[in-house]
MIVEXDREN-809111 format. One record per residue: z, y, x of N, C-alpha, C, O, CB in turn; residue number from 1. Coordinates in steps of 0.1 Angstrom, whole numbers, plus 5000, padded with zeros to 4 digits. Each point is the difference from the previous one (the first is absolute). Glycine has a CB too. Layout:
BEGIN
[[Z, Y, X], [Z, Y, X], [Z, Y, X], [Z, Y, X], [Z, Y, X], NUM] ...
//
This chain:
BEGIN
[[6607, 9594, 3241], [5001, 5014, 5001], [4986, 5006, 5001], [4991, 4998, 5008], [5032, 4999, 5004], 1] [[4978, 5009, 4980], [4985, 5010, 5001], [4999, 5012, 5012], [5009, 5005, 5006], [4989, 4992, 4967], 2] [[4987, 5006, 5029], [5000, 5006, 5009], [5007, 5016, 4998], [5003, 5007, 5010], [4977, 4976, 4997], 3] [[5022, 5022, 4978], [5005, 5013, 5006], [5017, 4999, 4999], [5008, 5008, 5005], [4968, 5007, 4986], 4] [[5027, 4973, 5002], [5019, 5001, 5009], [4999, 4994, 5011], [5010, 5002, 5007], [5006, 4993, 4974], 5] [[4975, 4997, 5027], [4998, 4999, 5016], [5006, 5016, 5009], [5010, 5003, 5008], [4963, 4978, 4985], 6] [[5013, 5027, 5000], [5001, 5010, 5007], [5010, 5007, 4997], [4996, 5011, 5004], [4985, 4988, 4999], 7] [[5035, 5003, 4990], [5002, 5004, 4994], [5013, 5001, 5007], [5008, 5010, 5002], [4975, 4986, 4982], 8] [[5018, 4988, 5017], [5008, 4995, 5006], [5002, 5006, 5014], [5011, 5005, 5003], [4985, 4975, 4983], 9] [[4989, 5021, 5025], [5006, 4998, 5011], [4998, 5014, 5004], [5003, 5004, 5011], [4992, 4971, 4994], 10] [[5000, 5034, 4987], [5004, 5016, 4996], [5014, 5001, 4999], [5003, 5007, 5009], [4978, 4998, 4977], 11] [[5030, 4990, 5006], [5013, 4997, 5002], [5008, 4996, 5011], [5009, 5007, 5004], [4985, 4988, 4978], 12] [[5002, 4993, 5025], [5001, 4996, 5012], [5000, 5015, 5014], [5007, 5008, 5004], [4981, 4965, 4982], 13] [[5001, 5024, 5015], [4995, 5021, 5007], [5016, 5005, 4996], [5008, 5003, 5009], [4959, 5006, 4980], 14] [[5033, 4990, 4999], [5008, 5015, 5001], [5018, 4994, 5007], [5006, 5004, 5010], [4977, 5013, 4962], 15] [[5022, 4972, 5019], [5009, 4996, 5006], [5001, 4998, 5016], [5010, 5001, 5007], [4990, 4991, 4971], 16] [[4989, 5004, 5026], [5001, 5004, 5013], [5003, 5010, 5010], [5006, 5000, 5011], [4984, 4989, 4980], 17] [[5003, 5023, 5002], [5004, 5015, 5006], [5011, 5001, 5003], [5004, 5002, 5011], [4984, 5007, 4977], 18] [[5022, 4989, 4998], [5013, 4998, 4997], [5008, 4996, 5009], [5010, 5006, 5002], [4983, 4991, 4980], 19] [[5004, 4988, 5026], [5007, 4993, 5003], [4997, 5002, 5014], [5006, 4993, 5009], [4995, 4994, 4970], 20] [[4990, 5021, 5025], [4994, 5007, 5013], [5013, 5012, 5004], [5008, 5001, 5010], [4960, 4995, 4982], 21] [[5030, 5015, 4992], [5010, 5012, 5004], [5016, 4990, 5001], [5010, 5006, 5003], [4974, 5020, 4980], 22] [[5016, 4969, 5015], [5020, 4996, 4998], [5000, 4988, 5011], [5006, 4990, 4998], [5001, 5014, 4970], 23] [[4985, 4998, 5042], [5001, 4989, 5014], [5003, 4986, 4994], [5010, 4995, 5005], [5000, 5022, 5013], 24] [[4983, 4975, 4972], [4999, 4988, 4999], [4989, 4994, 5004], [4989, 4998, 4993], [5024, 5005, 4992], 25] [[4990, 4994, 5030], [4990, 4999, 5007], [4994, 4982, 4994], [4990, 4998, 4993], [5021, 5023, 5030], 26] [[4998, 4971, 4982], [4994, 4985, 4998], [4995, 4998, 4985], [4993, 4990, 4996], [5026, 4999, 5022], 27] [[4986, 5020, 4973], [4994, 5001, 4985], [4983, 5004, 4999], [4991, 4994, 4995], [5035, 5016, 4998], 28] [[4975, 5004, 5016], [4984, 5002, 5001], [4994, 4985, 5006], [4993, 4994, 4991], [5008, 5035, 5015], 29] [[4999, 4965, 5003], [4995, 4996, 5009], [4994, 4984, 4988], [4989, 4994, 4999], [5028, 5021, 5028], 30] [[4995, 4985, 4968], [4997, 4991, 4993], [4987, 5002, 4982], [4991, 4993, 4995], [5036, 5002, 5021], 31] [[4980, 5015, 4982], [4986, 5004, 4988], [4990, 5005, 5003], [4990, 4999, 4993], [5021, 5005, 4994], 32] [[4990, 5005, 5025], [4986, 5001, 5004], [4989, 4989, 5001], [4989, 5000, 4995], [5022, 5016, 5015], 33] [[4996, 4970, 4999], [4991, 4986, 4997], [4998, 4996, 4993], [4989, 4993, 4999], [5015, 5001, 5011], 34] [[5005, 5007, 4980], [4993, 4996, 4981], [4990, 5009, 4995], [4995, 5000, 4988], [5028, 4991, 5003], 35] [[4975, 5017, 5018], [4994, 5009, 4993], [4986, 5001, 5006], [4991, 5006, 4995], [5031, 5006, 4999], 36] [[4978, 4979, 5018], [4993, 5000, 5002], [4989, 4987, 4997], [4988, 4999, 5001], [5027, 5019, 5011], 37] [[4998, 4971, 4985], [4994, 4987, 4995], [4994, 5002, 4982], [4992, 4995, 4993], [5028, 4989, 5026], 38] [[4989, 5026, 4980], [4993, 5005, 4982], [4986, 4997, 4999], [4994, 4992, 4994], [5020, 5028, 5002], 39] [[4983, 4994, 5014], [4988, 5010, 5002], [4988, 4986, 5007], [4989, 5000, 4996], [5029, 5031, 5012], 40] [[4985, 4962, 4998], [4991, 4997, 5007], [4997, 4985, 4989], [4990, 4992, 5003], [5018, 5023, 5025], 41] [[5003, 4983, 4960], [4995, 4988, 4988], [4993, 5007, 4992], [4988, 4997, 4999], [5031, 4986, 5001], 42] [[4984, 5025, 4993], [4992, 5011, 4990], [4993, 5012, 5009], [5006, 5010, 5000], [5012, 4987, 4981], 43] [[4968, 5004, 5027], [4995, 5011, 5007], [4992, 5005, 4984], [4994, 4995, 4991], [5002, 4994, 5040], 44] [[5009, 5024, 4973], [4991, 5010, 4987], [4990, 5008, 5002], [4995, 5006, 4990], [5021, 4996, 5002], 45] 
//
């Protein structure tokens, strides 16, 4: 994966999140937020 569908991706991610923030899917956030955070912290930009 190259770096700009990296970022592209977890620009995507972000937003599904929001999403999944407004419609109380709580254990959903909790969970992509950590991928999101394991993304971010294998690809730092």
């Amino acid at each position: 994966m190259n770096e700009r569908s990296n970022s592209e991706t977890m620009e995507q991610m972000n937003k599904a999140i929001q999403i999944m923030k407004e419609c109380g899917a709580d254990s959903w956030v909790e969970r992509y937020e950590k991928e999101l955070v394991e993304m971010s912290q294998q690809n730092p930009q």
